[in-house]
N, C-alpha and C positions, 0 to 999 in steps of 0.2 A: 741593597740590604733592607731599606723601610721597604719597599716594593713586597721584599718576600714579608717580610710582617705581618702583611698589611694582606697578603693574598689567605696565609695562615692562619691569620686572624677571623678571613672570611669564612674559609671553609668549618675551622672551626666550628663558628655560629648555625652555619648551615645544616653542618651532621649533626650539632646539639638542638636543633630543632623540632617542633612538632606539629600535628594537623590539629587545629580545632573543629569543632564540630562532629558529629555522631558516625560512625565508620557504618557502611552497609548491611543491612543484614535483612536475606528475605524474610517476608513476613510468612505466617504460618498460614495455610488453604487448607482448609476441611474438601476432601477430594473424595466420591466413590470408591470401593473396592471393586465393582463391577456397574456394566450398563445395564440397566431398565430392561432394550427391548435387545439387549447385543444375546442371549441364550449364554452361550459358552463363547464366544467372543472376549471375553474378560481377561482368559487366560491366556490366547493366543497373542503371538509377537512375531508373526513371523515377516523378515524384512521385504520391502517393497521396494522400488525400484524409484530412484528420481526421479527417470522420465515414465511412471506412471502411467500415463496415458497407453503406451506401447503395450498396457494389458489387456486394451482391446482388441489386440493384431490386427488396425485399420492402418495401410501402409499412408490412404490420403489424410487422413489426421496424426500421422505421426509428421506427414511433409505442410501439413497447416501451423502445427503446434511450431516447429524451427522457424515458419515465415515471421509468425507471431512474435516468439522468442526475440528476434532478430531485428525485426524492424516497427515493433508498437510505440510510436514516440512516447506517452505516460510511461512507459517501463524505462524508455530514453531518460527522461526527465527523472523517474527514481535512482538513476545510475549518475546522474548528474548533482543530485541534493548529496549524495554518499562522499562524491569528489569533494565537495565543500565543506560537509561535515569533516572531512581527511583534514584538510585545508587548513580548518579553524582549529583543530587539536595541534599544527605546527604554530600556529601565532598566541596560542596560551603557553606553549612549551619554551617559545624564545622566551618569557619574561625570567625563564631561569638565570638566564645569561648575562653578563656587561651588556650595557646600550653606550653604542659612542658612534656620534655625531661631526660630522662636521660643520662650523658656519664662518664664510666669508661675508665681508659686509664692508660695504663704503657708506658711509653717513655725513652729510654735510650739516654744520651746528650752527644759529646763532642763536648767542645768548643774549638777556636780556641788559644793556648797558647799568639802566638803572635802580635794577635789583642786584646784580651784580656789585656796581659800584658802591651802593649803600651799606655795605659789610666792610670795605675798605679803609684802613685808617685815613686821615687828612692827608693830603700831599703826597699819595701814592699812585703810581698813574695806573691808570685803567688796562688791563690785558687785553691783546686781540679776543673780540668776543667772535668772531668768524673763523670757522677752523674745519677742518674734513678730518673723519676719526675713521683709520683701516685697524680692520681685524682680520686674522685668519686663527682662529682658534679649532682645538678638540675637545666636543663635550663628553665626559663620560657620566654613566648612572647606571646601580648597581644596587638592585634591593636585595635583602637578605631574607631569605622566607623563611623567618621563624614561626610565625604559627599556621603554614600550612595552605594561606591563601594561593601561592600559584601551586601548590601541588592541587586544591582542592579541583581549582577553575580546569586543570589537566585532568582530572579524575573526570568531572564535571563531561569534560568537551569529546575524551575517549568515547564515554557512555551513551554522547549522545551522537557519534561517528556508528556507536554498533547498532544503536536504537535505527539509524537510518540505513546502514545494512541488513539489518533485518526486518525492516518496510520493504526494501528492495524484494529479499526472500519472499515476503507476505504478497506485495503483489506480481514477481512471478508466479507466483501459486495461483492466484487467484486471475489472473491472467489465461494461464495453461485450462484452468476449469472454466472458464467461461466460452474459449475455441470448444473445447471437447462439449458442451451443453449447447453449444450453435449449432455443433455440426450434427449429434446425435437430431436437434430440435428440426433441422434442414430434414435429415433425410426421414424421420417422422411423416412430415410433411408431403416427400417423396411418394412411401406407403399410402397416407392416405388418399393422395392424388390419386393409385393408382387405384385403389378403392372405390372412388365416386366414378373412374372412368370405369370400369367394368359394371357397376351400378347403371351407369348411363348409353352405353352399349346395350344393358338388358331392357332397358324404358324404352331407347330409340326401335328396338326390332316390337316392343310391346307397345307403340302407339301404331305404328305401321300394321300390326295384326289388329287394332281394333278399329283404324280406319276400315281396310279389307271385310272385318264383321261387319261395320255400320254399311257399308256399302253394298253386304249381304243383306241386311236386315238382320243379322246376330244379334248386333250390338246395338244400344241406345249411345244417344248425342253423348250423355252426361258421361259415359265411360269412357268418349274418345277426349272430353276435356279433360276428364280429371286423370288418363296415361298422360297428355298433353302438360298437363302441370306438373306431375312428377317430375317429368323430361326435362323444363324448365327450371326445376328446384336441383337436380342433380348440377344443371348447368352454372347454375348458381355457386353452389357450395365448392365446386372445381376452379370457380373464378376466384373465389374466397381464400381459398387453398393456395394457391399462385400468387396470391399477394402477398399472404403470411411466410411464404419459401422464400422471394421475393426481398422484403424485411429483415427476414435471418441471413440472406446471403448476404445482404449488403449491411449491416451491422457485422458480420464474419470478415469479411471485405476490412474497413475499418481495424479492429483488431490487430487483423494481420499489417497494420501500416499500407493498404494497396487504397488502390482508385477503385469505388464500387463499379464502374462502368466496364471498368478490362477485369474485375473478378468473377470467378465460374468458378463452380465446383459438379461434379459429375452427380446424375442424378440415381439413388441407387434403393432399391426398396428392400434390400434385404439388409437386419438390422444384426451385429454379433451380440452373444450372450454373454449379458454383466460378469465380470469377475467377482469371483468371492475378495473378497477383502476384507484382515481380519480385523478387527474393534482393537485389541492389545487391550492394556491396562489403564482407565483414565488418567492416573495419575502420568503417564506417557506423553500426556500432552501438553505437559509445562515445556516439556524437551522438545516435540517434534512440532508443535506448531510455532511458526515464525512471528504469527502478532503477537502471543503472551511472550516469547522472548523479546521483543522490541518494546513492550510495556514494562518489560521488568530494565532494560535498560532505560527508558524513561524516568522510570523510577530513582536509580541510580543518580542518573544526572541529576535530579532533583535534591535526591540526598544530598549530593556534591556542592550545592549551589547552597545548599543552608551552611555548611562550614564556611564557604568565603564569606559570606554575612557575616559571620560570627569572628571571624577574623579581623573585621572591617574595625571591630571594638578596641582591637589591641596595637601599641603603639608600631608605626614601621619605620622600617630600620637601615638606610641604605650609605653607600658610599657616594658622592658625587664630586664632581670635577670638571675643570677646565685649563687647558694650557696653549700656548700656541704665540701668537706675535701679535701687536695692538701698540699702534703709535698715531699723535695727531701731524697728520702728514704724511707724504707718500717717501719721503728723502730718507730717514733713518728707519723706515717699516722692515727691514732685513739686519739691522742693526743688535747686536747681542743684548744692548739695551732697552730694546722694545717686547723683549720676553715676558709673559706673567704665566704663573701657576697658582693654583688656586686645589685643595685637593683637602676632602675630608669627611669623618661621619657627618650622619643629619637622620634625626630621628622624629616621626608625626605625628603627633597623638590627639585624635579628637578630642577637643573639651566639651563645645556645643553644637549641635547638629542641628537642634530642633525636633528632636525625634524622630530624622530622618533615617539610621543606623536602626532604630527599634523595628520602625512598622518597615522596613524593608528585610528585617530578619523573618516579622512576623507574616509578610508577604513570602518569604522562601518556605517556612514551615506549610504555609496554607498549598503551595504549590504541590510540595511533598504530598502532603492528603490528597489532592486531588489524584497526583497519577498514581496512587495506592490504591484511591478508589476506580481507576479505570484499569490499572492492573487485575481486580478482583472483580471486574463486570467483565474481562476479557476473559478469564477464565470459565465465569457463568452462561457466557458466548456459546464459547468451545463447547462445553459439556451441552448446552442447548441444542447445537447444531450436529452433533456427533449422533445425540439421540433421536433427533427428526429425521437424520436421513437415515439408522436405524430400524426407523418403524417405517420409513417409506418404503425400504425396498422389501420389508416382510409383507407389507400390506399389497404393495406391485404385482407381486407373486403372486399372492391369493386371489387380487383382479384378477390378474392375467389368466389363470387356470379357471376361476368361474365365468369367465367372457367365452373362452374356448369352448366350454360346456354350452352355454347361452349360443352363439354362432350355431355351434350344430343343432339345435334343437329348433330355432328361429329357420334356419331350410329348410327342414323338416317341414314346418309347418307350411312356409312359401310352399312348397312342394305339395304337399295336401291341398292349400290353397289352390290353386291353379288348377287343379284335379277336380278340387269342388264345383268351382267356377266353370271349368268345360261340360261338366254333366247338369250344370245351370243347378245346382243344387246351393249356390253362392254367389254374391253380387260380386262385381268387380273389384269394390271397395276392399272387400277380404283379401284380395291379391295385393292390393296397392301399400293396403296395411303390412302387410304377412312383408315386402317385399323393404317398406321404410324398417322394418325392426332388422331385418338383413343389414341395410347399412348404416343405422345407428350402432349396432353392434360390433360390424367389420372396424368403422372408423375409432369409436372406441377401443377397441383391442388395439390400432395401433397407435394410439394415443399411447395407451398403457406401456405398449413394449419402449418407444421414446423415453415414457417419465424413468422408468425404470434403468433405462442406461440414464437418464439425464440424475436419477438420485443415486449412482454410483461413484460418476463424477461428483455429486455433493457430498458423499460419502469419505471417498480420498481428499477432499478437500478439506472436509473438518477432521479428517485425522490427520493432516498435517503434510500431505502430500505423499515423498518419498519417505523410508526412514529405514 
């Protein structure tokens, strides 16, 4: 009957309880109605796909992205912190509960004879001061959370299990866009290889024809050095190229968790054309991107963490206990007589700390500030990042289409060039010229079609991936 009392009693306490310290509440962001460089993007939402990528209908980076996925140990190791955040929300949750202990114990005593005996009246004999003391007792202990501390530290520990789910989310994302920005950057590299070799096929037949003149008497020495060095310089910039492919593959390699030595990717010069991808609404991307969601629970857990502080102030309140068997000697240790109980409230109350409870409150508020201010520099991110890639791919285009115009116009003139040059009405130099702006421009153009898928990929990244 005390037992049920005594449970009664508890829960009581328990449901008339409360949380100290300030409940959550986002804070307000001044957000855009529309982007800068999105045109009508502003308005558009139309959903995308989680596996994003797949908008490129590239079957080997759809089968790069699952390697990645699947075997990048950093994305291992984010799937490992999440487990542990899980972890530590069950060891704040137990303090809800009774703690009951067990401890057995053998202890061998001697006491001191002549401290002992000097408390003794005259003529009283002295007790065995040698004795072995057996216990087997159960401890119990049982706090009562009336103002909210282990609910706070549970509030606390959730928020920071989702803040590390949604690091996970952030760097999948950002995982997933860096394969797709290798691989587009890879075959870039493909094109413009294929670029400098066609360049260098037209040098090697164009030193051979100015040998053939020199050896006519056509040609002068200095024409055949300086086709000579062209040939050279093409040879160059191809060597150049091979190591930069080179670099991407084996940093792509990594990524994907493989050995750089057994990774290959096929080598391919034809690039697909970027996906539209619409901007939606900024205010969108509190919801779809993953790191201001992990900032905001950041946030949260901070919150959480100034109420147990504040808690810390107020008296606690718990039940404790011990029962079980304890006698000196091992003969009557099972003995009905060697029982004790011991069972009752007991309540804490700091008096003096030393200002320890203060500056550790005024340490939790300062924490608060900070991830308020990194919650609102992650938003300033977003919107920064949303708008650079933006303007990257309007700007991409416009490259793109004035290189194509430059390209044909630069043949053109090779083309005159060379025409000039056979009726000797032009030095050599005008060819070799007319012939480098051919492949400064070839190679730039396919720089450009790369950046341009490489800032689509940045694209779907600052808006948050799928949604």
């Amino acid at each position: 009957m005390n037992n049920f009392k005594i449970l009664c009693l508890t829960t009581t306490l328990t449901c008339a309880s409360c949380s100290v310290g300030p409940n959550f509440k986002l804070p307000e962001v001044l957000m855009p109605s529309k982007w800068k460089n999105g045109g009508n993007a502003s308005t558009a939402d139309i959903p995308v796909p989680g596996e994003w990528w797949k908008l490129f209908g590239s079957d080997e980076l759809n089968r790069l992205e699952a390697r990645a996925l699947e075997n990048n140990q950093e994305l291992r190791g984010a799937l490992a912190r999440v487990e542990t955040a899980r972890a530590l929300v069950g060891t704040q949750q137990a303090d809800w509960f009774p703690q009951l202990n067990m401890k057995n114990g053998m202890n061998y005593e001697r006491l001191s004879q002549s401290s002992f005996g000097a408390n003794l009246p005259p003529g009283v004999a002295l007790p065995k001061t040698q004795r072995r003391r057996f216990q087997n007792l159960l401890e119990l202990g049982w706090e009562f959370d009336l103002w909210g501390r282990v609910r706070r530290g549970v509030e606390s520990s959730k928020a920071s299990q989702f803040a590390a789910m949604e690091t996970l989310s952030a760097r999948r994302l950002t995982l997933a866009a860096e394969v797709a920005r290798l691989y587009f950057l890879t075959h870039s590299l493909d094109r413009q290889m294929q670029v400098v070799v066609g360049t260098q096929t037209w040098r090697e037949e164009a030193l051979k024809l100015q040998e053939s003149r020199f050896k006519g008497g056509l040609a002068n020495e200095m024409d055949v050095a300086r086709a000579r060095t062209e040939l050279e310089l093409a040879r160059n910039d191809l060597a150049a190229l091979e190591r930069q492919r080179g670099n991407a593959e084996n940093a792509l390699a990594v990524i994907c968790g493989e050995i750089p030595s057994d990774f290959h990717i096929s080598k391919v010069t034809s690039q697909p054309r970027p996906p539209k991808v619409p901007g939606g609404l900024p205010s969108s991307l509190l919801q779809r991107r993953p790191d201001i969601r992990a900032a905001e629970q950041k946030m949260r857990e901070a919150n959480a963490k100034v109420g147990v502080s504040k808690a810390s102030f107020y008296p606690a309140f718990s039940i404790v206990g011990s029962g079980g068997l304890e006698s000196i000697g091992a003969e009557n240790f099972y003995d009905q007589r060697s029982r004790i109980l011991s069972i009752g409230p007991s309540m804490t109350l700091p008096i003096f700390q030393g200002g320890k409870l203060r500056a550790n409150l005024r340490a939790s508020k300062a924490n608060y500030d900070e991830t308020l201010a990194n919650y609102r520099q992650s938003i300033l991110v977003a919107l920064q990042e949303v708008e650079d890639s933006l303007l990257d791919a309007r700007a991409y285009a416009k490259q793109g289409r004035a290189l194509d115009a430059a390209i044909a116009s630069a043949q053109e003139t090779q083309r005159l060039a060379e025409l000039r040059y056979q009726k000797g009405l032009a030095s050599y130099f005008e060819v070799v010229d007319a012939n480098r702006t051919v492949l400064n421009a070839k190679l730039l153009s396919a720089q450009i079609e790369g950046q341009r898928l490489m800032a689509s990929v940045a694209m779907l990244k600052a808006l948050g991936g799928g949604w």
